[in-house]
PDB file of N, CA, C and O in Angstrom, chain B, residues numbered from 101:
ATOM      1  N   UNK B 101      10.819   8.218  -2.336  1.00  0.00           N
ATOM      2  CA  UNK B 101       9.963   8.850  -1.347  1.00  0.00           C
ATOM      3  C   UNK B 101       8.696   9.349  -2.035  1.00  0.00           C
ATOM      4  O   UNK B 101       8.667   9.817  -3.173  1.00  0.00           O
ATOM      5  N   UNK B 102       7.710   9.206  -1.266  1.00  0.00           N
ATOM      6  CA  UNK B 102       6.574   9.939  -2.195  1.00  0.00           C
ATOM      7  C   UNK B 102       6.237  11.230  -1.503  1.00  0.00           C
ATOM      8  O   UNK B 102       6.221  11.644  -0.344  1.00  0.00           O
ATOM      9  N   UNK B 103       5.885  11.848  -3.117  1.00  0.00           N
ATOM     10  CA  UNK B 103       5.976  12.951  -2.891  1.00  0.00           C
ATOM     11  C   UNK B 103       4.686  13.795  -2.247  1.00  0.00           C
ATOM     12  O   UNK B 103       3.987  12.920  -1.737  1.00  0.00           O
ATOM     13  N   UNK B 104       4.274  14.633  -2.110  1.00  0.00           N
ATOM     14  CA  UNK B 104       2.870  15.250  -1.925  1.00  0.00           C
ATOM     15  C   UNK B 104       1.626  14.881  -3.342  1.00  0.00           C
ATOM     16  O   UNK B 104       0.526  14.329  -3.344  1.00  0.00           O
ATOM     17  N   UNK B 105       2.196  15.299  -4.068  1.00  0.00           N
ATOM     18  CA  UNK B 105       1.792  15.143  -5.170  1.00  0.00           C
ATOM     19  C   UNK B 105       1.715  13.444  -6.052  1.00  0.00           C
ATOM     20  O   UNK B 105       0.687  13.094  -6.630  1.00  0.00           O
ATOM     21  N   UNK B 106       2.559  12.856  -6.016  1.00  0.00           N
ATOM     22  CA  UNK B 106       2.295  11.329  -6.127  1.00  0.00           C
ATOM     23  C   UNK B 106       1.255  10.766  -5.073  1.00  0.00           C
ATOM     24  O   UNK B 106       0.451   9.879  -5.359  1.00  0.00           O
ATOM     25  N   UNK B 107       1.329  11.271  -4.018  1.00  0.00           N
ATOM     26  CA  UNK B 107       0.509  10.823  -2.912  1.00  0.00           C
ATOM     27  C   UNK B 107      -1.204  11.138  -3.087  1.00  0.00           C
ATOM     28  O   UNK B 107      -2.042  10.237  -3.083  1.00  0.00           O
ATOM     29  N   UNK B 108      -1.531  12.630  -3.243  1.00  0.00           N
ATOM     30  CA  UNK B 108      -2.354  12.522  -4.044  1.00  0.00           C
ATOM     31  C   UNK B 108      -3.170  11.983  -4.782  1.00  0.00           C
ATOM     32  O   UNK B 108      -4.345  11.695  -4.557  1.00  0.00           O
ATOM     33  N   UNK B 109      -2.492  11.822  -5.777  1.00  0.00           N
ATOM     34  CA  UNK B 109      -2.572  11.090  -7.040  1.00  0.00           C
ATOM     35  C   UNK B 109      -2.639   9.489  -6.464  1.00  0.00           C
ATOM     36  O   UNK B 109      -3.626   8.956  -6.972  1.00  0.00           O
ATOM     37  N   UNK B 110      -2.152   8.860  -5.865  1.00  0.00           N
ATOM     38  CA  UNK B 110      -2.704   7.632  -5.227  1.00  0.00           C
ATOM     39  C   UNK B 110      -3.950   7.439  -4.408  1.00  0.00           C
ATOM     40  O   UNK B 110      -4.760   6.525  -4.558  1.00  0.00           O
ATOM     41  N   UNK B 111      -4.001   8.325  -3.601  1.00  0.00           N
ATOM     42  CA  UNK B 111      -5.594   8.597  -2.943  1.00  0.00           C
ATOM     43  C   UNK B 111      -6.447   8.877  -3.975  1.00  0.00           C
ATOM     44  O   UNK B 111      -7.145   7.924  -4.319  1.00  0.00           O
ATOM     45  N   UNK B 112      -6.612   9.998  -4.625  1.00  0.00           N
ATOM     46  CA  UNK B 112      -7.792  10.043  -5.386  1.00  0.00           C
ATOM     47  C   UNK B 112      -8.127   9.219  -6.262  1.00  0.00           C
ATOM     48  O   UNK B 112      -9.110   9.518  -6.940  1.00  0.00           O
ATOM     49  N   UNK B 113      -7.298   7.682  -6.585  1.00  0.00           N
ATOM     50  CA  UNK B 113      -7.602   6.611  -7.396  1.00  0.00           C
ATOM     51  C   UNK B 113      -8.593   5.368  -6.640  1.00  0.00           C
ATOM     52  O   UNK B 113      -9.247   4.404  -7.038  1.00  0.00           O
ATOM     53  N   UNK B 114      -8.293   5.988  -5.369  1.00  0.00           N
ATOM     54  CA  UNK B 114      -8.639   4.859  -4.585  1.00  0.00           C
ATOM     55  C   UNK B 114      -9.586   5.108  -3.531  1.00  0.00           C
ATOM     56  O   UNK B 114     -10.002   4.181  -2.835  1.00  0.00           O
ATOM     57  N   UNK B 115      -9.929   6.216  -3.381  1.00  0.00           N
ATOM     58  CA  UNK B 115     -10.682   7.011  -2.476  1.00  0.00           C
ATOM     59  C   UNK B 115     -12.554   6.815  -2.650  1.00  0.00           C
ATOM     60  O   UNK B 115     -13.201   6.905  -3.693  1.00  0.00           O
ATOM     61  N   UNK B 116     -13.097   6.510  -1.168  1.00  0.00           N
ATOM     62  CA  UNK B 116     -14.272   6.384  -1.527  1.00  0.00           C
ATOM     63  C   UNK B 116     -15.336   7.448  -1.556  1.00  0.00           C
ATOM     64  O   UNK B 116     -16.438   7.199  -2.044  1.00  0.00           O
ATOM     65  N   UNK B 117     -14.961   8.944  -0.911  1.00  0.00           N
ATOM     66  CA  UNK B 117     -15.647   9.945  -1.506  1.00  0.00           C
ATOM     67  C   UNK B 117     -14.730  11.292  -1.021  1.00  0.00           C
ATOM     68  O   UNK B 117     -13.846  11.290  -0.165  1.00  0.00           O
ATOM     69  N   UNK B 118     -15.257  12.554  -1.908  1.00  0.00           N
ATOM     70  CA  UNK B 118     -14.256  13.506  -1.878  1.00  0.00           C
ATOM     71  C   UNK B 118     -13.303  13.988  -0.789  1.00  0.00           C
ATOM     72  O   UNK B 118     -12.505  14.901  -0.999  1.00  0.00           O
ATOM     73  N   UNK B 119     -13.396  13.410   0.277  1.00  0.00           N
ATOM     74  CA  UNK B 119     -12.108  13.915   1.500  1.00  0.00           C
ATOM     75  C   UNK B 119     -12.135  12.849   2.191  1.00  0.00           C
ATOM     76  O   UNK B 119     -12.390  12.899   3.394  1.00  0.00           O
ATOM     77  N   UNK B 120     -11.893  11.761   1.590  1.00  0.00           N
ATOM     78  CA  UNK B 120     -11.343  10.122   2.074  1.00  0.00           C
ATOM     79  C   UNK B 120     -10.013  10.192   1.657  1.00  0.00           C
ATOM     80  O   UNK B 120      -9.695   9.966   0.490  1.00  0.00           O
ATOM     81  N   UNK B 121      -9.099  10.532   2.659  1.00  0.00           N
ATOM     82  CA  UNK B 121      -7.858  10.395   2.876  1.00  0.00           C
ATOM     83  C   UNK B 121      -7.168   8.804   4.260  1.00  0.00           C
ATOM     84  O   UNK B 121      -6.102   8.240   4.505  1.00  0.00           O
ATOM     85  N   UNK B 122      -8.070   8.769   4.566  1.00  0.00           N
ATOM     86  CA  UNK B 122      -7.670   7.235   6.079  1.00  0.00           C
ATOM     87  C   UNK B 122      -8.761   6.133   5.547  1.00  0.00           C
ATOM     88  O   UNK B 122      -9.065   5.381   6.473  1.00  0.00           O
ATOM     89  N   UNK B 123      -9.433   5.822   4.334  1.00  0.00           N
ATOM     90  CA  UNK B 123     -10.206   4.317   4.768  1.00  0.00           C
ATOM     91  C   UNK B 123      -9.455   3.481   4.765  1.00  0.00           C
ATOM     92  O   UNK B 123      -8.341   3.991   4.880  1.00  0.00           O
ATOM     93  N   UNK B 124      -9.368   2.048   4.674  1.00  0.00           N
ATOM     94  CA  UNK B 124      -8.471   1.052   4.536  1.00  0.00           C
ATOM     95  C   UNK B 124      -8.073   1.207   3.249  1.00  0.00           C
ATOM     96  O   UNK B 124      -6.906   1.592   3.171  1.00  0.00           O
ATOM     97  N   UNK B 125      -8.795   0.996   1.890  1.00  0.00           N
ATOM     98  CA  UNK B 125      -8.528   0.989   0.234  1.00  0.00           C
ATOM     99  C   UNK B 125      -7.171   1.937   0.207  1.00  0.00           C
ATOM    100  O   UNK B 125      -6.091   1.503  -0.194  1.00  0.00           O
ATOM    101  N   UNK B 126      -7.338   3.090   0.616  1.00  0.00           N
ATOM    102  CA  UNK B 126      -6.390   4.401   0.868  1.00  0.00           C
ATOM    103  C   UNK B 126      -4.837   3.883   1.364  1.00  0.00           C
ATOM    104  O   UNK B 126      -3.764   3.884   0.760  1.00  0.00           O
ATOM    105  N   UNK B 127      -5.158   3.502   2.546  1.00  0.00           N
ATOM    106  CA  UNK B 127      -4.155   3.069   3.315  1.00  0.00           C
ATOM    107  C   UNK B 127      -3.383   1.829   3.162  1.00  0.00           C
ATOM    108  O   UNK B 127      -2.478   1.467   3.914  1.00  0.00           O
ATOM    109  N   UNK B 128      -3.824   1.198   2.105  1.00  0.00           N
ATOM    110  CA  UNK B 128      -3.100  -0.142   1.378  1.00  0.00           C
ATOM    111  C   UNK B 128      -2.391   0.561  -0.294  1.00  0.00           C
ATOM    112  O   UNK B 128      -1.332   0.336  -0.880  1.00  0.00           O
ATOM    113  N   UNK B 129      -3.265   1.229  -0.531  1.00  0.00           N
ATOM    114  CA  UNK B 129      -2.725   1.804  -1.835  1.00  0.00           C
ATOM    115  C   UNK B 129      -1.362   2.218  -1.503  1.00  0.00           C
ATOM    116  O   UNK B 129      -0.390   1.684  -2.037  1.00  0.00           O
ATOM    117  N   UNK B 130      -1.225   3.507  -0.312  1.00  0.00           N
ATOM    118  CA  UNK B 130      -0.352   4.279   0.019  1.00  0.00           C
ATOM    119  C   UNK B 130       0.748   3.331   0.181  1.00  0.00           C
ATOM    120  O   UNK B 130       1.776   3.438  -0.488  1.00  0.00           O
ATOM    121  N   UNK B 131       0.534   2.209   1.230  1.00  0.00           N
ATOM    122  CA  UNK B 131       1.114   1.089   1.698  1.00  0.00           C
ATOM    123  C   UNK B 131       2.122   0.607   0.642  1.00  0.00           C
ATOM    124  O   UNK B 131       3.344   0.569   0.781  1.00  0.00           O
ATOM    125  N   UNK B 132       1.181   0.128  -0.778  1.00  0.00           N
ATOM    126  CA  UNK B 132       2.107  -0.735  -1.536  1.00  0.00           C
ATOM    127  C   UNK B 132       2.796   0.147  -2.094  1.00  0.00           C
ATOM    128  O   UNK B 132       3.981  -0.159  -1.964  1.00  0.00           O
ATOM    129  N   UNK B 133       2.639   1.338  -2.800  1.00  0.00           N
ATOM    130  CA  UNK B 133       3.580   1.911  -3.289  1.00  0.00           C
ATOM    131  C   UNK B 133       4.816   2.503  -2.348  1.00  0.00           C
ATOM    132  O   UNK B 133       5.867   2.723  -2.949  1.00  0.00           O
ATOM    133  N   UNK B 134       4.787   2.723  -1.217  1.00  0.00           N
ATOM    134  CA  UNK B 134       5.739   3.061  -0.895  1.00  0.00           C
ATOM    135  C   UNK B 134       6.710   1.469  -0.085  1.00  0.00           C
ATOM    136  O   UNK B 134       7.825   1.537   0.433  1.00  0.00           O
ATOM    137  N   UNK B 135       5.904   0.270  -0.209  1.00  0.00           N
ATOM    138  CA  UNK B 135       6.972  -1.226  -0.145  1.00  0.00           C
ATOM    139  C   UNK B 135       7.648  -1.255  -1.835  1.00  0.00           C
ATOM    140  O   UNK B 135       8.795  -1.575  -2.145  1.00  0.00           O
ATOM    141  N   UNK B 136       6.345  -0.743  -2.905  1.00  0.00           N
ATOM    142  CA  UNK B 136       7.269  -0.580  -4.298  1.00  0.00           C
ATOM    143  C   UNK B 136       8.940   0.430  -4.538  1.00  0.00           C
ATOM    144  O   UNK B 136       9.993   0.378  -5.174  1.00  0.00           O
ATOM    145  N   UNK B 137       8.338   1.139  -3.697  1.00  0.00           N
ATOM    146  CA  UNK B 137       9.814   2.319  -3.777  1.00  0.00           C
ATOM    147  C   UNK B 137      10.764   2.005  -2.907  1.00  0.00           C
ATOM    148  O   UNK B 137      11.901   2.219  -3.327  1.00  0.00           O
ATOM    149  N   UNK B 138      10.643   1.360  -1.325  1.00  0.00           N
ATOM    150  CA  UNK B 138      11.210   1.137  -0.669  1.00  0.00           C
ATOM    151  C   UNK B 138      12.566  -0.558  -1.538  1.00  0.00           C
ATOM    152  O   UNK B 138      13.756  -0.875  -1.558  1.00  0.00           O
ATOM    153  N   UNK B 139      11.277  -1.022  -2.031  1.00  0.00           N
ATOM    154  CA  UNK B 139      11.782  -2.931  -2.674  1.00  0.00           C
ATOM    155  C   UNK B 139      13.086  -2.103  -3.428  1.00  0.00           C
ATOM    156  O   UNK B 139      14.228  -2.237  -2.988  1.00  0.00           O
ATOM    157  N   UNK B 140      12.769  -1.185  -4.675  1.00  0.00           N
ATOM    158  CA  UNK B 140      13.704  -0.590  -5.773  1.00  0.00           C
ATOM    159  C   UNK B 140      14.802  -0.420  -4.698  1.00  0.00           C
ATOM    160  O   UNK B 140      15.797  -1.134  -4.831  1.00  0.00           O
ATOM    161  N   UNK B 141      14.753   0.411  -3.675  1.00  0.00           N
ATOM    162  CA  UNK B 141      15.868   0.915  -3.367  1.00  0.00           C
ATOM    163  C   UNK B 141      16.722  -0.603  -2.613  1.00  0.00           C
ATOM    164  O   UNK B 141      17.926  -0.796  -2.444  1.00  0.00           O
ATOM    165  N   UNK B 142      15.974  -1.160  -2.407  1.00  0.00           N
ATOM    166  CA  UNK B 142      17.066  -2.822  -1.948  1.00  0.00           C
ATOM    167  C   UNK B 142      17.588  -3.461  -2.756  1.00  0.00           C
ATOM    168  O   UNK B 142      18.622  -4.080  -2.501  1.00  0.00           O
ATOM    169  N   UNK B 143      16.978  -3.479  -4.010  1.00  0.00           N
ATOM    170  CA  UNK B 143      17.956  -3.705  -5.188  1.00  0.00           C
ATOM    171  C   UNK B 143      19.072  -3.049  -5.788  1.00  0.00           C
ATOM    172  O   UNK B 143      19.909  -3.377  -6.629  1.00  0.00           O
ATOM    173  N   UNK B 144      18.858  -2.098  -5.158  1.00  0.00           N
ATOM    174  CA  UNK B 144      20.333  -1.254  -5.407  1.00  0.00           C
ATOM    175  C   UNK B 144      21.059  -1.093  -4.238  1.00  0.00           C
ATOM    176  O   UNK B 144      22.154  -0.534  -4.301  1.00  0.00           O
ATOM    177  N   UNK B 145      20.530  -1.578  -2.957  1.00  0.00           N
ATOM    178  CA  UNK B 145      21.279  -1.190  -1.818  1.00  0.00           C
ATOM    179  C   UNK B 145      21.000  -2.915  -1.083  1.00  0.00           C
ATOM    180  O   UNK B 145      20.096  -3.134  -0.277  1.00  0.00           O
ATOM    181  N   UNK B 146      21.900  -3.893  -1.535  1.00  0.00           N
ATOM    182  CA  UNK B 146      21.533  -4.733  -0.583  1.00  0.00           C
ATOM    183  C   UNK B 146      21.957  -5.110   0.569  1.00  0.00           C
ATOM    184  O   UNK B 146      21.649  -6.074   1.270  1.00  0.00           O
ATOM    185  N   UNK B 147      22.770  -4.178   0.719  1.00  0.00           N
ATOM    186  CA  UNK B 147      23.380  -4.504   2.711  1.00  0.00           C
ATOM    187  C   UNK B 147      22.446  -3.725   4.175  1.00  0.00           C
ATOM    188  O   UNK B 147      22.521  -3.694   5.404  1.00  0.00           O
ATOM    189  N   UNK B 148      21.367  -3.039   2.775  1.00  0.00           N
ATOM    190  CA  UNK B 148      20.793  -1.955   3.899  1.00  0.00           C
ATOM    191  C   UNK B 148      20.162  -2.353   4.660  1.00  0.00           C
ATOM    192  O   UNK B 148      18.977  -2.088   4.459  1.00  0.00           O
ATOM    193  N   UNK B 149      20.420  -3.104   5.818  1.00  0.00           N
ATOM    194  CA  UNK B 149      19.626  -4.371   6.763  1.00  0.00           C
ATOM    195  C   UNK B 149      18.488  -3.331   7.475  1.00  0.00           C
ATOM    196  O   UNK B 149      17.387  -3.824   7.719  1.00  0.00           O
ATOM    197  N   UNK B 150      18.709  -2.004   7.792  1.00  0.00           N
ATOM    198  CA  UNK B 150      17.416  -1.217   8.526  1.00  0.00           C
ATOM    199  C   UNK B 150      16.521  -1.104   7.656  1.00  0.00           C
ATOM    200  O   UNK B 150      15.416  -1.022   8.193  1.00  0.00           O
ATOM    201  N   UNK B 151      16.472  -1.045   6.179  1.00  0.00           N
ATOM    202  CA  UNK B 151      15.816  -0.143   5.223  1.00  0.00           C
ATOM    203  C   UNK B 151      14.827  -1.861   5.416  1.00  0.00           C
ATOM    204  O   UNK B 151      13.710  -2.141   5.852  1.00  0.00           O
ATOM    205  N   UNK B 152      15.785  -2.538   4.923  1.00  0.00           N
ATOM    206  CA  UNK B 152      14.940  -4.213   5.040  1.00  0.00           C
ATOM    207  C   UNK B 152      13.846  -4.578   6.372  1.00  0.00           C
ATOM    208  O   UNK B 152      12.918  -5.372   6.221  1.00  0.00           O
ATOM    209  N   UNK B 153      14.098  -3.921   7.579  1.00  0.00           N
ATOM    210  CA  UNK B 153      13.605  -4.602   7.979  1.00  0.00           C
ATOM    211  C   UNK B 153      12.562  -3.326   8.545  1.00  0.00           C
ATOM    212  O   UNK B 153      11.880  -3.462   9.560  1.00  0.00           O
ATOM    213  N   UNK B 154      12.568  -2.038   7.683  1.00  0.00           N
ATOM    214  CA  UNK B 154      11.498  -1.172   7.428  1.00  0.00           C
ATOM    215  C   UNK B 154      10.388  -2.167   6.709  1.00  0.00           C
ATOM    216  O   UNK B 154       9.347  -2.714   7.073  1.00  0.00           O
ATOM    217  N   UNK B 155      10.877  -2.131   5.946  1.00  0.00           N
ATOM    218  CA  UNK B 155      10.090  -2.878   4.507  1.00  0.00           C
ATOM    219  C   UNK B 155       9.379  -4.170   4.752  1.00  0.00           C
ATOM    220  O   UNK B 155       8.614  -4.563   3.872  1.00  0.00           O
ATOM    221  N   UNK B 156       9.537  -4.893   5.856  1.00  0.00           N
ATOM    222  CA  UNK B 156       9.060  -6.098   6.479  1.00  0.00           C
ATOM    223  C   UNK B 156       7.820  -5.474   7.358  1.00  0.00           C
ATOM    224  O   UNK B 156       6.749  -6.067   7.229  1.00  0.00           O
ATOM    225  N   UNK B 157       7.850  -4.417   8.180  1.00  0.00           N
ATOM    226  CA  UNK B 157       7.285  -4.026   9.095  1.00  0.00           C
ATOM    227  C   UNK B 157       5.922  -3.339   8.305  1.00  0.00           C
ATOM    228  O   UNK B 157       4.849  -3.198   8.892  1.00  0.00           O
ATOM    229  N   UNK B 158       6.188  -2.856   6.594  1.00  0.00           N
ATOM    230  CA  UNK B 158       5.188  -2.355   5.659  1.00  0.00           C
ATOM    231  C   UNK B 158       4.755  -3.360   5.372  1.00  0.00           C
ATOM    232  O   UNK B 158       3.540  -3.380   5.565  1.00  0.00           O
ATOM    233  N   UNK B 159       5.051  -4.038   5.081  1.00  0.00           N
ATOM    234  CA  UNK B 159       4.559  -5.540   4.519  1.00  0.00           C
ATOM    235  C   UNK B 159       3.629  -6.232   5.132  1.00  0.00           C
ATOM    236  O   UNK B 159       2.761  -6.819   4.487  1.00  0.00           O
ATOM    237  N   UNK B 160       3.698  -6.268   6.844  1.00  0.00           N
ATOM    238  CA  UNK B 160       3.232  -6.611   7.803  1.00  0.00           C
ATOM    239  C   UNK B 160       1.780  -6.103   7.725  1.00  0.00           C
ATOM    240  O   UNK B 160       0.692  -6.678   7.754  1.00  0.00           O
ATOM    241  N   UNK B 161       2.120  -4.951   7.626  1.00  0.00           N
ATOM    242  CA  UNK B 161       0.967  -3.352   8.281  1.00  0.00           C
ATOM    243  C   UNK B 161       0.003  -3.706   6.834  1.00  0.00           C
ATOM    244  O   UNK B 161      -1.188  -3.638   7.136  1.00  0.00           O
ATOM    245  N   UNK B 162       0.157  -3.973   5.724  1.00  0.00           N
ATOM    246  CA  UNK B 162      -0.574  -4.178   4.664  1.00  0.00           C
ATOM    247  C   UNK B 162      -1.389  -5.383   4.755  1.00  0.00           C
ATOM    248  O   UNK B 162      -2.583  -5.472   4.470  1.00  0.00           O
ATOM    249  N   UNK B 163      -0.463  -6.480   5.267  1.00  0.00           N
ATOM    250  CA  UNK B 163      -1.305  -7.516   5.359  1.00  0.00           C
ATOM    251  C   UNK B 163      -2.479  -7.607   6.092  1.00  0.00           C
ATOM    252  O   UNK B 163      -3.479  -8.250   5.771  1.00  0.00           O
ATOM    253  N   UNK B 164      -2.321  -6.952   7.070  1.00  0.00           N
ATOM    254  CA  UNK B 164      -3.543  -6.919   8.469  1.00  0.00           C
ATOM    255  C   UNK B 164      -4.381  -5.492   7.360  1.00  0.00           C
ATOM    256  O   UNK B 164      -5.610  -5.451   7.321  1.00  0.00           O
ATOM    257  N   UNK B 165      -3.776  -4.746   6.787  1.00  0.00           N
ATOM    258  CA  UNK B 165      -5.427  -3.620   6.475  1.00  0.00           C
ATOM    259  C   UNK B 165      -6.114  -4.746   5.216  1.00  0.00           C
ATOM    260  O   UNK B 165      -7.298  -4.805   4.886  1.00  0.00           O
ATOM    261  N   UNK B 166      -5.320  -5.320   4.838  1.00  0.00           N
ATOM    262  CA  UNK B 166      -5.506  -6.133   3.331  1.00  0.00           C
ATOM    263  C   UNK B 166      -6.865  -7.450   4.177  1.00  0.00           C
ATOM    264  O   UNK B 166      -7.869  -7.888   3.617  1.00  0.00           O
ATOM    265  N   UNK B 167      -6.527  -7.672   5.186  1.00  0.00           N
ATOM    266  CA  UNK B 167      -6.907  -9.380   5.926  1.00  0.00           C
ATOM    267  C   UNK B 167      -8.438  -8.228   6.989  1.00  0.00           C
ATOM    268  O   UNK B 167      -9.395  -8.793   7.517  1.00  0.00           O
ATOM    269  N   UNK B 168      -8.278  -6.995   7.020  1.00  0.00           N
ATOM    270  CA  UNK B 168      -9.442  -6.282   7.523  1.00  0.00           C
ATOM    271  C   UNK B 168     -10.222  -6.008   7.003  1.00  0.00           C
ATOM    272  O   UNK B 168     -11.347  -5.959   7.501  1.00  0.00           O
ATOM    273  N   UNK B 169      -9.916  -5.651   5.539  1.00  0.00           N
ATOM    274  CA  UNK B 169     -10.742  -5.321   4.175  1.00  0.00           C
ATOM    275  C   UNK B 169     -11.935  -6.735   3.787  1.00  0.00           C
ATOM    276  O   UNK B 169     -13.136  -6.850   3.542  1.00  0.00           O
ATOM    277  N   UNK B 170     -10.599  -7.727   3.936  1.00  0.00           N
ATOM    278  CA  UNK B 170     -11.497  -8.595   3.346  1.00  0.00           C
ATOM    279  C   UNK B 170     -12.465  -9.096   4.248  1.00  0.00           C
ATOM    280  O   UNK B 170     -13.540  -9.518   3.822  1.00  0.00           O
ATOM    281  N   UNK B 171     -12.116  -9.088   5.764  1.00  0.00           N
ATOM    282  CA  UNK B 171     -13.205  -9.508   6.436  1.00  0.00           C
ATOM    283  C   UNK B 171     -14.363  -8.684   6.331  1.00  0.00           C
ATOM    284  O   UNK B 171     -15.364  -9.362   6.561  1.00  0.00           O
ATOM    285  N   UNK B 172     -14.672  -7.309   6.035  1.00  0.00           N
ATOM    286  CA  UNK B 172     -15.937  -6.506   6.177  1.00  0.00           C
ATOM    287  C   UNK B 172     -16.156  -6.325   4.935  1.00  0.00           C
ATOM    288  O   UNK B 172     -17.299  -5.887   4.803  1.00  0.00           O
ATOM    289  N   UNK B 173     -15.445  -6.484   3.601  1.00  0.00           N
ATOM    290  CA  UNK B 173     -16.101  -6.600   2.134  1.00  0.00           C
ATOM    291  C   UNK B 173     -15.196  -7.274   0.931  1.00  0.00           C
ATOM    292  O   UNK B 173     -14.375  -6.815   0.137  1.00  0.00           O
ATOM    293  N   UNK B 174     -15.634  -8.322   1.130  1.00  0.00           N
ATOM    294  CA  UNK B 174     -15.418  -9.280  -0.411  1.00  0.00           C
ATOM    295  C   UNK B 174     -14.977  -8.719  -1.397  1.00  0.00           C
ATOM    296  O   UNK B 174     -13.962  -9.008  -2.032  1.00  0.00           O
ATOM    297  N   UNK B 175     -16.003  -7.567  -1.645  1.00  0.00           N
ATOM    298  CA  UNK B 175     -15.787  -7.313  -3.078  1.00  0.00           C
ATOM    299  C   UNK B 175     -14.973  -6.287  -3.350  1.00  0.00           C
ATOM    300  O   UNK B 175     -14.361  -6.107  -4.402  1.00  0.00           O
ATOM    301  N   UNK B 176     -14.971  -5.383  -2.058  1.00  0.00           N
ATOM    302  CA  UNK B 176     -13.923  -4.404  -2.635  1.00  0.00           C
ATOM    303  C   UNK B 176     -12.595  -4.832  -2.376  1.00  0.00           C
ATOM    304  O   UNK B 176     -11.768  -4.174  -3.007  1.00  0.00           O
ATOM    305  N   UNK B 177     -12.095  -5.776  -1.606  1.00  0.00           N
ATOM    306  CA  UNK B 177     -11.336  -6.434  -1.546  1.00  0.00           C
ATOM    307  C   UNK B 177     -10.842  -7.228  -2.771  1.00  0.00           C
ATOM    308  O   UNK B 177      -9.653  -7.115  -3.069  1.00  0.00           O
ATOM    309  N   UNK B 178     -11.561  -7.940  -3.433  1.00  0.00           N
ATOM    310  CA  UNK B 178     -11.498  -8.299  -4.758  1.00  0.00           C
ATOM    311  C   UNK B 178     -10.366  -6.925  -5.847  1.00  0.00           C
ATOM    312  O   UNK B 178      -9.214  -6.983  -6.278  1.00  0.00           O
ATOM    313  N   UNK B 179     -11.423  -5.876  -5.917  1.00  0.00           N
ATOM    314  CA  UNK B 179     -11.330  -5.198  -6.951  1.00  0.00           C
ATOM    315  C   UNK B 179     -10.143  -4.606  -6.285  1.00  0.00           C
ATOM    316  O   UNK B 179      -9.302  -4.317  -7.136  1.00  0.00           O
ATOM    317  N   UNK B 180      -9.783  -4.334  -5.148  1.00  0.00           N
ATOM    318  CA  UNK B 180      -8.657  -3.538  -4.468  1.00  0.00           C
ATOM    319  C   UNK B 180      -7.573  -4.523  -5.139  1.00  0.00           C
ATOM    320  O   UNK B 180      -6.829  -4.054  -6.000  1.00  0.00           O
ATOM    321  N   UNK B 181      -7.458  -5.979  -4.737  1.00  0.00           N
ATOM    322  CA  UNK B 181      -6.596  -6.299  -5.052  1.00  0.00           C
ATOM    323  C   UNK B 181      -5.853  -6.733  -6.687  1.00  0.00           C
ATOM    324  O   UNK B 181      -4.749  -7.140  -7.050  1.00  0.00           O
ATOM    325  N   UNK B 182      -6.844  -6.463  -7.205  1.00  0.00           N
ATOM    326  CA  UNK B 182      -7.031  -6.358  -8.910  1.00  0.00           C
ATOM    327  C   UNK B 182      -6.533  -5.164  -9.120  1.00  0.00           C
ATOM    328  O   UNK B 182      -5.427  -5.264  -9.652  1.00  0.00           O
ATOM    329  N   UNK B 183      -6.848  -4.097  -8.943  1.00  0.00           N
ATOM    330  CA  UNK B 183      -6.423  -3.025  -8.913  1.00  0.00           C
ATOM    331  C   UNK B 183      -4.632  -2.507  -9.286  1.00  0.00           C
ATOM    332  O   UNK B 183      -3.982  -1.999 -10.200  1.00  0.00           O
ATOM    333  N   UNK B 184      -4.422  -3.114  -7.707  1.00  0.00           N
ATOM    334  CA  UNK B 184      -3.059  -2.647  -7.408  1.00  0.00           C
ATOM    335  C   UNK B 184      -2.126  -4.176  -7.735  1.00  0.00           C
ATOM    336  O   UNK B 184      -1.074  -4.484  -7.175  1.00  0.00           O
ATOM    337  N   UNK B 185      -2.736  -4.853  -8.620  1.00  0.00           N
ATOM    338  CA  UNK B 185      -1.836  -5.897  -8.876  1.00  0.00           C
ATOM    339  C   UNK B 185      -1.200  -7.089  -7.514  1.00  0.00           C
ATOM    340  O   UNK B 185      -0.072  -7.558  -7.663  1.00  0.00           O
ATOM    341  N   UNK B 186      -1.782  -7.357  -6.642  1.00  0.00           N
ATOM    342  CA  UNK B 186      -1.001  -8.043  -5.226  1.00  0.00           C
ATOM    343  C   UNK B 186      -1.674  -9.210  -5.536  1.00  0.00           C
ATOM    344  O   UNK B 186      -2.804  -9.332  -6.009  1.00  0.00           O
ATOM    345  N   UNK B 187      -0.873 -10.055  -5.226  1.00  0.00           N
ATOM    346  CA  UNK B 187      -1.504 -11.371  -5.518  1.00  0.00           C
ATOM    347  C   UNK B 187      -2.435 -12.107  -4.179  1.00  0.00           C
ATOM    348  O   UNK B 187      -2.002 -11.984  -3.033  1.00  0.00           O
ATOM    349  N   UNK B 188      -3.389 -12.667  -4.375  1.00  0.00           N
ATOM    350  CA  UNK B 188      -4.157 -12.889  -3.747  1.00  0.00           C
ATOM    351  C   UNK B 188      -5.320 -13.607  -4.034  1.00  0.00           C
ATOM    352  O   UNK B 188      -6.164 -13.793  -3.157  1.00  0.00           O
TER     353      UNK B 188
END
């Protein structure tokens, strides 16, 4: 789960000025790390068919801010996805 404080700490890496908490960059960051924490826990829990098909529905929600990003900027799209490691 993330915490207040991990959360944080993910926004202000990704944030485009001091009280940017909702742009898209934000909201994909937040996104992957919590499909990263959610993925861990399916590897240790693989019958958990709700948690799975949480984790599909994040996956989803990333793709469309990820496929919005790139339509209104190339480049931060680029570096976003460099960034946070997603292949693309």
């Amino acid at each position: 789960m993330l915490t207040k404080r991990k959360k944080q700490n993910e926004i202000s890496k990704t944030r485009r000025h001091d009280t940017d908490t909702g742009s898209p960059e934000v909201q994909v960051t937040l996104l992957t790390r919590r499909i990263e924490e959610l993925s861990a826990h399916l590897d240790k829990n693989r019958k958990d068919k709700h948690s799975r098909r949480g984790l599909l529905g994040l996956v989803a929600d990333r793709r469309r801010h990820l496929k919005f990003i790139e339509g209104t900027n190339k480049r931060a799209y680029g570096i976003l996805v460099r960034k946070l490691g997603l292949k693309k």
